[in-house]
N, CA, C and O atoms as a printed pandas DataFrame, in Angstrom:
     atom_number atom_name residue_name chain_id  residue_number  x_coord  y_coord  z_coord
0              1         N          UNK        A               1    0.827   -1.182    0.000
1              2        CA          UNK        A               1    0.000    0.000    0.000
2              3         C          UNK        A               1    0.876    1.252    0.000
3              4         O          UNK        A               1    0.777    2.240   -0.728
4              5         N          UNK        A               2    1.874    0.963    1.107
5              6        CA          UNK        A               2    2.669    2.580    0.657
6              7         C          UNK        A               2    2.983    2.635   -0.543
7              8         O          UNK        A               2    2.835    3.666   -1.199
8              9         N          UNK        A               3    3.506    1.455   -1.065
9             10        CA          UNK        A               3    4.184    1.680   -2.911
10            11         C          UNK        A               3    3.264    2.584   -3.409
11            12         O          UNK        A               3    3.544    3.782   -3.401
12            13         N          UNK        A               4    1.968    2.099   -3.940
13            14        CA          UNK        A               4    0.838    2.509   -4.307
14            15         C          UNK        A               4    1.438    3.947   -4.363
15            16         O          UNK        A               4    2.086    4.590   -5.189
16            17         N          UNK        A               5    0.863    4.193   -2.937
17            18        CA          UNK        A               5    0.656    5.562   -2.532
18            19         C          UNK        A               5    1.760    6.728   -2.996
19            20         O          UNK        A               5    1.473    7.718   -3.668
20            21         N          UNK        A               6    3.270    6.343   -2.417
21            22        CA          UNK        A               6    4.178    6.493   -3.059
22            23         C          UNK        A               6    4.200    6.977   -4.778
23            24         O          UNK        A               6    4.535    8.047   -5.286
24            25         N          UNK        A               7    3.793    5.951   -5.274
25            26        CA          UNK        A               7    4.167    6.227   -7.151
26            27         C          UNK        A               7    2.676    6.820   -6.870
27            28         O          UNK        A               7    2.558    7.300   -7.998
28            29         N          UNK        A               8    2.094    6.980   -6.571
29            30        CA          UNK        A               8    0.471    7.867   -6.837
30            31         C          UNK        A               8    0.581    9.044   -7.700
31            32         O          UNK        A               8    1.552    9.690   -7.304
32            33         N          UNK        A               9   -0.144    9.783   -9.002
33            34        CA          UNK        A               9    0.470   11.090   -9.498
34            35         C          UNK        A               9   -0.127   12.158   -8.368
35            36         O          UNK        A               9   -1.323   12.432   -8.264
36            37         N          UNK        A              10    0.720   12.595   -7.710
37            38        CA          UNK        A              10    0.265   13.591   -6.673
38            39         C          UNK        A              10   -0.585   14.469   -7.008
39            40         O          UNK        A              10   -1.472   14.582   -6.161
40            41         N          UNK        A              11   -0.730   15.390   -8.212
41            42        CA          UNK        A              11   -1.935   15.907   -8.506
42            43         C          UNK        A              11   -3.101   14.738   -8.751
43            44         O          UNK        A              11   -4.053   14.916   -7.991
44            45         N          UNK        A              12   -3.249   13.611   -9.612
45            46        CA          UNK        A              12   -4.515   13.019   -8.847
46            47         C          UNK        A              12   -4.960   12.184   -7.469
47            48         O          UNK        A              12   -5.967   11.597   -7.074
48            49         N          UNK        A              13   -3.916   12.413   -7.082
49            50        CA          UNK        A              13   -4.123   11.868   -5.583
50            51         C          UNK        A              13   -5.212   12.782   -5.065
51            52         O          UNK        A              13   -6.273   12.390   -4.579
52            53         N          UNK        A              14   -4.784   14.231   -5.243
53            54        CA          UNK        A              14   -4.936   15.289   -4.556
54            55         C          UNK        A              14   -6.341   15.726   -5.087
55            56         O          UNK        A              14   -7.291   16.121   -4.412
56            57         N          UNK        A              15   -6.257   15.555   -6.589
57            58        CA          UNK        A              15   -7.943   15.519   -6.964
58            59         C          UNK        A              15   -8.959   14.457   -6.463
59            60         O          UNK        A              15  -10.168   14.515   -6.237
60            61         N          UNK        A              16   -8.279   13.727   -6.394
61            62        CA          UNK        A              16   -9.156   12.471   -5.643
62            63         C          UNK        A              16   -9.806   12.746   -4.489
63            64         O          UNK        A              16  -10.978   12.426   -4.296
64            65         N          UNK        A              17   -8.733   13.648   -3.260
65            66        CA          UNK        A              17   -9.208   13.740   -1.955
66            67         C          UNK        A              17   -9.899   14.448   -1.850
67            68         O          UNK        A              17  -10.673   14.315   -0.902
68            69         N          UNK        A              18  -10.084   15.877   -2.932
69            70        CA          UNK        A              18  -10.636   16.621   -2.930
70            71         C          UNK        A              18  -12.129   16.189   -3.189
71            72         O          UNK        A              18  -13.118   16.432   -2.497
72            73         N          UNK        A              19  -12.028   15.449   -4.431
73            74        CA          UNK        A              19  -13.685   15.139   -4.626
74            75         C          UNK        A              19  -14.192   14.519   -3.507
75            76         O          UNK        A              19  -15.238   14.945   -3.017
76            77         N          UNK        A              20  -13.481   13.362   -2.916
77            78        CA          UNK        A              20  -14.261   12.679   -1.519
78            79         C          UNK        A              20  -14.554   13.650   -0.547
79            80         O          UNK        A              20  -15.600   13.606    0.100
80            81         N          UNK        A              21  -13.443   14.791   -0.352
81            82        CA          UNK        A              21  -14.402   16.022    0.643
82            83         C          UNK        A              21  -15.196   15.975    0.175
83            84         O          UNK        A              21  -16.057   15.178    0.548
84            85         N          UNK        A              22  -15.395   16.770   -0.898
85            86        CA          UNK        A              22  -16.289   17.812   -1.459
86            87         C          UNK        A              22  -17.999   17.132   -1.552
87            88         O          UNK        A              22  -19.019   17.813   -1.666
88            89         N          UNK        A              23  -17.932   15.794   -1.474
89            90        CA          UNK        A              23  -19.116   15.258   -1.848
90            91         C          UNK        A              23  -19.828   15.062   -0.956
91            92         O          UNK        A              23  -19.463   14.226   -0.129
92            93         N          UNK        A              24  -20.782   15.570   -0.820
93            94        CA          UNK        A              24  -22.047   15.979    0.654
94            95         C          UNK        A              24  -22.923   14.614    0.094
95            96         O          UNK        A              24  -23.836   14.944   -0.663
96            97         N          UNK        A              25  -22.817   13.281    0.309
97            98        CA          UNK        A              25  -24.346   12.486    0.474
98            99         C          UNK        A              25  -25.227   12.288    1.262
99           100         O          UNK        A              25  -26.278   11.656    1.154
100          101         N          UNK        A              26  -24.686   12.970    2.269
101          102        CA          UNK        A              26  -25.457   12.962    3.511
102          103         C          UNK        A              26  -27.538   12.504    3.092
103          104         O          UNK        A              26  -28.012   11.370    3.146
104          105         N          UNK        A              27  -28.262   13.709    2.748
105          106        CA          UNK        A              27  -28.932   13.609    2.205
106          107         C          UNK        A              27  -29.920   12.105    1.325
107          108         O          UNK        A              27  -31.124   11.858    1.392
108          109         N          UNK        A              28  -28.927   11.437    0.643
109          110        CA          UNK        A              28  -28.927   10.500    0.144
110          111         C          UNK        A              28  -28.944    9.031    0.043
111          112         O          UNK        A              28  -29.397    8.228   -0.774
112          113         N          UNK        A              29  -28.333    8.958    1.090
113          114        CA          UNK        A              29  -28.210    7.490    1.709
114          115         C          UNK        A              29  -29.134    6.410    2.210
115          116         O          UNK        A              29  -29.136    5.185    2.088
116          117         N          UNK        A              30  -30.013    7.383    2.888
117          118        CA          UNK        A              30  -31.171    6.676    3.067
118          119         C          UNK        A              30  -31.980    5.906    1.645
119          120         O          UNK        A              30  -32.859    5.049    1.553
120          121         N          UNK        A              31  -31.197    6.685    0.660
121          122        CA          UNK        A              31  -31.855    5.763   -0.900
122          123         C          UNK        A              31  -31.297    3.996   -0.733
123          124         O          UNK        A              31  -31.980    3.067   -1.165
124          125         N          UNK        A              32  -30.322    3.855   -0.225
125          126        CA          UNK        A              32  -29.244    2.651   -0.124
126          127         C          UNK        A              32  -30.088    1.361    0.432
127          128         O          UNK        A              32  -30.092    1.166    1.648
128          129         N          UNK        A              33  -30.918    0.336   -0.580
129          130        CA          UNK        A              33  -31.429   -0.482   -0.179
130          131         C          UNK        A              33  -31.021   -2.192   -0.035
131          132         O          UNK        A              33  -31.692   -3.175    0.280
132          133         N          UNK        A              34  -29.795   -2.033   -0.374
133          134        CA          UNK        A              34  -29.218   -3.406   -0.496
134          135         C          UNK        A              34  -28.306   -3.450    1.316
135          136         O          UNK        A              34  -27.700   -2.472    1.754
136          137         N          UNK        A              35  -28.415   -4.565    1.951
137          138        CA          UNK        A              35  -27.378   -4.634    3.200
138          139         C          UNK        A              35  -26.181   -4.234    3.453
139          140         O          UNK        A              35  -25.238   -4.544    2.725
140          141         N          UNK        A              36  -26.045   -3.450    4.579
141          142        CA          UNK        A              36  -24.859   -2.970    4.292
142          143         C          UNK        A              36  -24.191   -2.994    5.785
143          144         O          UNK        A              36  -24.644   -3.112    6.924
144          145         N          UNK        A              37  -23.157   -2.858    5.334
145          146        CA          UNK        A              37  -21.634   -2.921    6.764
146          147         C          UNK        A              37  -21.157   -1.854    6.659
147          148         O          UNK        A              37  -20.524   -1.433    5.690
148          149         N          UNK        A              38  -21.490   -1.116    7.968
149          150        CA          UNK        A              38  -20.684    0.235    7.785
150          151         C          UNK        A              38  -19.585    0.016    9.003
151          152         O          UNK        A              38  -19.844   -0.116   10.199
152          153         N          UNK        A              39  -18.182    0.013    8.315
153          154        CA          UNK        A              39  -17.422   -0.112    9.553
154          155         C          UNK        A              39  -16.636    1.303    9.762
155          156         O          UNK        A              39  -16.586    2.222    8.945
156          157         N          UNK        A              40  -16.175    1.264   10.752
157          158        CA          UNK        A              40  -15.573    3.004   11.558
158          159         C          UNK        A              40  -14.454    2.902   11.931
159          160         O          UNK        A              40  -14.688    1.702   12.076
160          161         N          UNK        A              41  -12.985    3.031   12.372
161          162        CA          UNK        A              41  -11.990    2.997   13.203
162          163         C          UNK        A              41  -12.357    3.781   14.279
163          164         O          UNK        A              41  -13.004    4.812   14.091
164          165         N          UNK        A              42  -12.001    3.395   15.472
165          166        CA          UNK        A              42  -11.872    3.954   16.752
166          167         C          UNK        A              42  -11.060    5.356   16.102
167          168         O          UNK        A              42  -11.977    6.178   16.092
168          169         N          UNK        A              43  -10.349    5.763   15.786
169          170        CA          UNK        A              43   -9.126    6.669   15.874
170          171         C          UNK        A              43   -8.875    7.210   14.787
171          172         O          UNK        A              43   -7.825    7.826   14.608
172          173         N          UNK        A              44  -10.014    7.041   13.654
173          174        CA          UNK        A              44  -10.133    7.933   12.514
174          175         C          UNK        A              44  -10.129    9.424   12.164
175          176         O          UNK        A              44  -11.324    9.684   12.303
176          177         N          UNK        A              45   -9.746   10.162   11.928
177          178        CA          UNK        A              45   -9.952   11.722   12.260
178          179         C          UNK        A              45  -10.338   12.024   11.002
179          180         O          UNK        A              45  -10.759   13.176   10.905
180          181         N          UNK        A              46  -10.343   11.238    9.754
181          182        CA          UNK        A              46  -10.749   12.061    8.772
182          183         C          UNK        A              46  -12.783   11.316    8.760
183          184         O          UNK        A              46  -13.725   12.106    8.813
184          185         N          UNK        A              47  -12.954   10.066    8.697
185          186        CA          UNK        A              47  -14.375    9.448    8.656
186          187         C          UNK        A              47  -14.418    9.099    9.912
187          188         O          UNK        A              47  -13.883    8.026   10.189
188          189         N          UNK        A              48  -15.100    9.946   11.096
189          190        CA          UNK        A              48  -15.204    9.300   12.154
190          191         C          UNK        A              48  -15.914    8.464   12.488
191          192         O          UNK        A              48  -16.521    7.839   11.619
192          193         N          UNK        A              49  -16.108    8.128   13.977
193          194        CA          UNK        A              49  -17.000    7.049   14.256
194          195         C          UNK        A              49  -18.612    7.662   14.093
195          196         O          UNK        A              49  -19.635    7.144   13.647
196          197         N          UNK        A              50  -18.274    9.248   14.773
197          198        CA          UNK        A              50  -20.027    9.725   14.475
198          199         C          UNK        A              50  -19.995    9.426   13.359
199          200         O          UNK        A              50  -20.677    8.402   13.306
200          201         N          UNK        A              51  -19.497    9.742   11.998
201          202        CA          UNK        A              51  -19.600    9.483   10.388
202          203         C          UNK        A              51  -19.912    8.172   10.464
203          204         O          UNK        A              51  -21.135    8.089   10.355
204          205         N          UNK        A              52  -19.428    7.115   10.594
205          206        CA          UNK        A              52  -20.338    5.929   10.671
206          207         C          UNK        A              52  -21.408    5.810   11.369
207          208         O          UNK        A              52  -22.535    5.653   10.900
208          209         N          UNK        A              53  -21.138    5.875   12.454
209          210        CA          UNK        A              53  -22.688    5.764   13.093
210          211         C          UNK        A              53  -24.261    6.582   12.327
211          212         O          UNK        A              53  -25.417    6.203   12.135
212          213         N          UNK        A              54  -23.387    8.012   12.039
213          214        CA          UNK        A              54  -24.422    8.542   11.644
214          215         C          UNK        A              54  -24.980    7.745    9.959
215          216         O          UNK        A              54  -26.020    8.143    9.434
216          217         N          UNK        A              55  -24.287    6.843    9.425
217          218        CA          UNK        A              55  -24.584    5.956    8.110
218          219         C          UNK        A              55  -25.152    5.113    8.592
219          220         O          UNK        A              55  -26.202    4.770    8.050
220          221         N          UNK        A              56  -24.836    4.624    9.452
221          222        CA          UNK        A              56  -25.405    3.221   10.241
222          223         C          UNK        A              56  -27.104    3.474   10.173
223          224         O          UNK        A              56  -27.905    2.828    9.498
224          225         N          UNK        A              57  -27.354    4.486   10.978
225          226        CA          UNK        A              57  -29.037    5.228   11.396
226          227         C          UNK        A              57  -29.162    5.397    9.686
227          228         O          UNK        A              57  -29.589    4.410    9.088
228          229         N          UNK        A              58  -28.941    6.148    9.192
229          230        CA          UNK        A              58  -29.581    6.509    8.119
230          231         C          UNK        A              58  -29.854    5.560    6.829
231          232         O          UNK        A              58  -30.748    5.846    6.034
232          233         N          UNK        A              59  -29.045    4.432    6.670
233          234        CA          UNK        A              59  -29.227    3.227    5.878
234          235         C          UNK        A              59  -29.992    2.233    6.777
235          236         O          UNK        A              59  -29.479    1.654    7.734
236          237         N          UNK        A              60  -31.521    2.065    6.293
237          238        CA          UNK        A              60  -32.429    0.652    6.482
238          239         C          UNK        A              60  -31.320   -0.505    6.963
239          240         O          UNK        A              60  -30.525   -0.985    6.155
240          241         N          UNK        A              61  -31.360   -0.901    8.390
241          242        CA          UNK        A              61  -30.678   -1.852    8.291
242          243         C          UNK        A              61  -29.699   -2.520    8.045
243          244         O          UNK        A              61  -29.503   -3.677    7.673
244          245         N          UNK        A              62  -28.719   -1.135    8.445
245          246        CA          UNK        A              62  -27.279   -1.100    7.859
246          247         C          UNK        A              62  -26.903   -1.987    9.476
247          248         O          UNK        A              62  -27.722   -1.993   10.395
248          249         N          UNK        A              63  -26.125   -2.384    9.527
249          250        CA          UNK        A              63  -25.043   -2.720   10.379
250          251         C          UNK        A              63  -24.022   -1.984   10.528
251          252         O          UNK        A              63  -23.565   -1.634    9.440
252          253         N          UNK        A              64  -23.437   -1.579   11.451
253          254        CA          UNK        A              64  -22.187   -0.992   12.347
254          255         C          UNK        A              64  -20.725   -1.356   12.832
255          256         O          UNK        A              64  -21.105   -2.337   13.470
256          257         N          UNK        A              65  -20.150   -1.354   12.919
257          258        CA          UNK        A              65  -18.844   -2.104   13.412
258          259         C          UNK        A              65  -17.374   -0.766   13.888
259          260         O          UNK        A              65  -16.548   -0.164   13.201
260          261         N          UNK        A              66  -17.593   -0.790   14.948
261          262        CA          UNK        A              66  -16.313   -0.012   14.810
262          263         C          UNK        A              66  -15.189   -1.056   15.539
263          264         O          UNK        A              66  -15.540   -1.913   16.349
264          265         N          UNK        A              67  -13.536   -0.808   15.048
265          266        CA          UNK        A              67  -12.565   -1.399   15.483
266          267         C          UNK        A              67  -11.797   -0.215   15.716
267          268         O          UNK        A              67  -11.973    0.996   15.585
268          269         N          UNK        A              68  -10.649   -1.170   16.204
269          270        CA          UNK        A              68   -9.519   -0.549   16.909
270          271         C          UNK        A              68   -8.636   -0.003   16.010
271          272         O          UNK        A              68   -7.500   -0.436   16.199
272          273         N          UNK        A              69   -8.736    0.933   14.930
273          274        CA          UNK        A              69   -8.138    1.499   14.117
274          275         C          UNK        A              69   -8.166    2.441   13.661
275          276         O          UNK        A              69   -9.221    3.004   13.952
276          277         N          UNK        A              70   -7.288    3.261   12.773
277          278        CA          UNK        A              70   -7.653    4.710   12.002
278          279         C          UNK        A              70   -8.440    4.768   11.013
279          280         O          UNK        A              70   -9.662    4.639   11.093
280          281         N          UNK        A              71   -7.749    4.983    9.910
281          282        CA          UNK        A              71   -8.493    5.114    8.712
282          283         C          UNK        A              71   -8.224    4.082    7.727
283          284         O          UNK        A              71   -8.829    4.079    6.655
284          285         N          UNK        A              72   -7.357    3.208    8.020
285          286        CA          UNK        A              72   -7.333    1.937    6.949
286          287         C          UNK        A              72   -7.374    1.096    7.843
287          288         O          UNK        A              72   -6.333    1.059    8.499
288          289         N          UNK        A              73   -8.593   -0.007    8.327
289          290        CA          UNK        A              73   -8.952   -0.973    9.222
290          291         C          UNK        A              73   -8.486   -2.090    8.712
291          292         O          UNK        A              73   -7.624   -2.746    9.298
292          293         N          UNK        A              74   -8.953   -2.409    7.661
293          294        CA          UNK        A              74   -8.361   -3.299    7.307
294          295         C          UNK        A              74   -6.847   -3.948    7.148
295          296         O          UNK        A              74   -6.463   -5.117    7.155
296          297         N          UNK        A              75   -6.333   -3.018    7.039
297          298        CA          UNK        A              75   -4.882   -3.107    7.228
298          299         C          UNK        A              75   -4.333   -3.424    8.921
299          300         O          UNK        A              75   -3.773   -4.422    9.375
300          301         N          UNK        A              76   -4.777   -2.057    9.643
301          302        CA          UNK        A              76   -4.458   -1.908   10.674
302          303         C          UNK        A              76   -5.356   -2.703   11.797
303          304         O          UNK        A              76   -5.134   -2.616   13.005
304          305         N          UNK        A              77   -6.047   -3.222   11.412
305          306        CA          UNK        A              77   -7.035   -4.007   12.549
306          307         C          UNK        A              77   -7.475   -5.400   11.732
307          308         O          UNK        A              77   -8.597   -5.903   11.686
308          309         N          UNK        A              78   -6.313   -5.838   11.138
309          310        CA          UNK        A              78   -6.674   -7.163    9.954
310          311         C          UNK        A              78   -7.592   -8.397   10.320
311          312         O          UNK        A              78   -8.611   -8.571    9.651
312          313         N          UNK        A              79   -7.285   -9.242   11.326
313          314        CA          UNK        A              79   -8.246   -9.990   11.898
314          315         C          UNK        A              79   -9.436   -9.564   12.295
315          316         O          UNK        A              79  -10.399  -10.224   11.905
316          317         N          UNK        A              80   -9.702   -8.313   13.202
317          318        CA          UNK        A              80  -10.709   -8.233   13.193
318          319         C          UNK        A              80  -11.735   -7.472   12.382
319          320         O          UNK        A              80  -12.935   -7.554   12.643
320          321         N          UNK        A              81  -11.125   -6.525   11.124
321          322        CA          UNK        A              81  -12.130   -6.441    9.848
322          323         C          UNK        A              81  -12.493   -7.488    9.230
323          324         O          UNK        A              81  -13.538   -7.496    8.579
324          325         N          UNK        A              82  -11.577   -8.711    9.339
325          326        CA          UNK        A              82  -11.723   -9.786    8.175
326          327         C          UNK        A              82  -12.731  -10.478    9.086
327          328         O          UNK        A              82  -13.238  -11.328    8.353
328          329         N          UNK        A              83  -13.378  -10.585   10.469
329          330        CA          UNK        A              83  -13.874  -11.402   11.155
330          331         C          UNK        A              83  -14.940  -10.922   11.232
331          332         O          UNK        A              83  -15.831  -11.740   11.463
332          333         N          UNK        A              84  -15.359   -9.501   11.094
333          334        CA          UNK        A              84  -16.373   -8.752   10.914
334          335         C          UNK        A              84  -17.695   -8.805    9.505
335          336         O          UNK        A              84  -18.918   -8.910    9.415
336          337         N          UNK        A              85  -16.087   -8.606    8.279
337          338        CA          UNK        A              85  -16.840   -8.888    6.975
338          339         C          UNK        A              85  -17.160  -10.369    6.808
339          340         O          UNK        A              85  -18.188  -10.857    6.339
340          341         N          UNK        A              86  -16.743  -10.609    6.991
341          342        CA          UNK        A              86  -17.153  -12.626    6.815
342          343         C          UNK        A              86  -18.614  -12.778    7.185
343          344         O          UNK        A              86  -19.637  -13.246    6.685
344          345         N          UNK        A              87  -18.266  -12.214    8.202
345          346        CA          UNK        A              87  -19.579  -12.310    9.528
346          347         C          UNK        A              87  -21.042  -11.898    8.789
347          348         O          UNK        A              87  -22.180  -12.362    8.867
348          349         N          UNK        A              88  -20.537  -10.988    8.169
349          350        CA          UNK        A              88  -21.453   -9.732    7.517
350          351         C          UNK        A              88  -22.102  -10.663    6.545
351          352         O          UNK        A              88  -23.284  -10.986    6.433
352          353         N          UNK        A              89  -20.664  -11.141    5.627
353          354        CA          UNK        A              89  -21.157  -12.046    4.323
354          355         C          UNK        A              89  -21.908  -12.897    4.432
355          356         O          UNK        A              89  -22.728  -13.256    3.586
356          357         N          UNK        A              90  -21.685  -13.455    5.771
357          358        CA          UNK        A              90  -22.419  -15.307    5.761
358          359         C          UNK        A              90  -23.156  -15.005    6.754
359          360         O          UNK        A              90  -23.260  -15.889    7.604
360          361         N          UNK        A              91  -23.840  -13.810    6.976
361          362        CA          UNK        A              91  -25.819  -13.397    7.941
362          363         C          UNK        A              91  -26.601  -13.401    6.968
363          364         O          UNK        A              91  -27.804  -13.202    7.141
């Protein structure tokens, strides 16, 4: 993942982050009718846990999960995202 990140072209990195600010769905979500896993890191500062939670409430029947991590859980909290999504997959 650092490689990735590393060779990334820094101007579209940078357009990239920008559009994910910039995009308000707030509003919207509640359209989201298929099951869903919204997971959170404990220690996220850019998508917090209110940011999940508050997806959690607003998607029908979304599911929740926060772990012990920042902003890449999966990486940083590997067993227990992978024990989570499984979980998710096979309910």
């Amino acid at each position: 993942m650092q490689s990735m990140l590393e060779n990334a072209n820094p101007a579209g990195y940078i357009a990239n982050c920008a559009a994910v600010r910039d995009a308000d769905l707030r509003q919207t979500v509640s359209s989201i009718k298929v099951t869903t896993l919204v997971v959170s890191g404990t220690h996220d500062p850019a998508t917090t846990p209110d940011d999940g939670r508050f997806l959690a409430q607003q998607i029908p029947g979304a599911r929740y999960v926060e772990l012990p991590a920042a902003h890449i859980s999966n990486i940083e909290s590997q067993a227990a995202f992978n024990h989570e999504v499984l979980s998710f997959l096979l309910s």
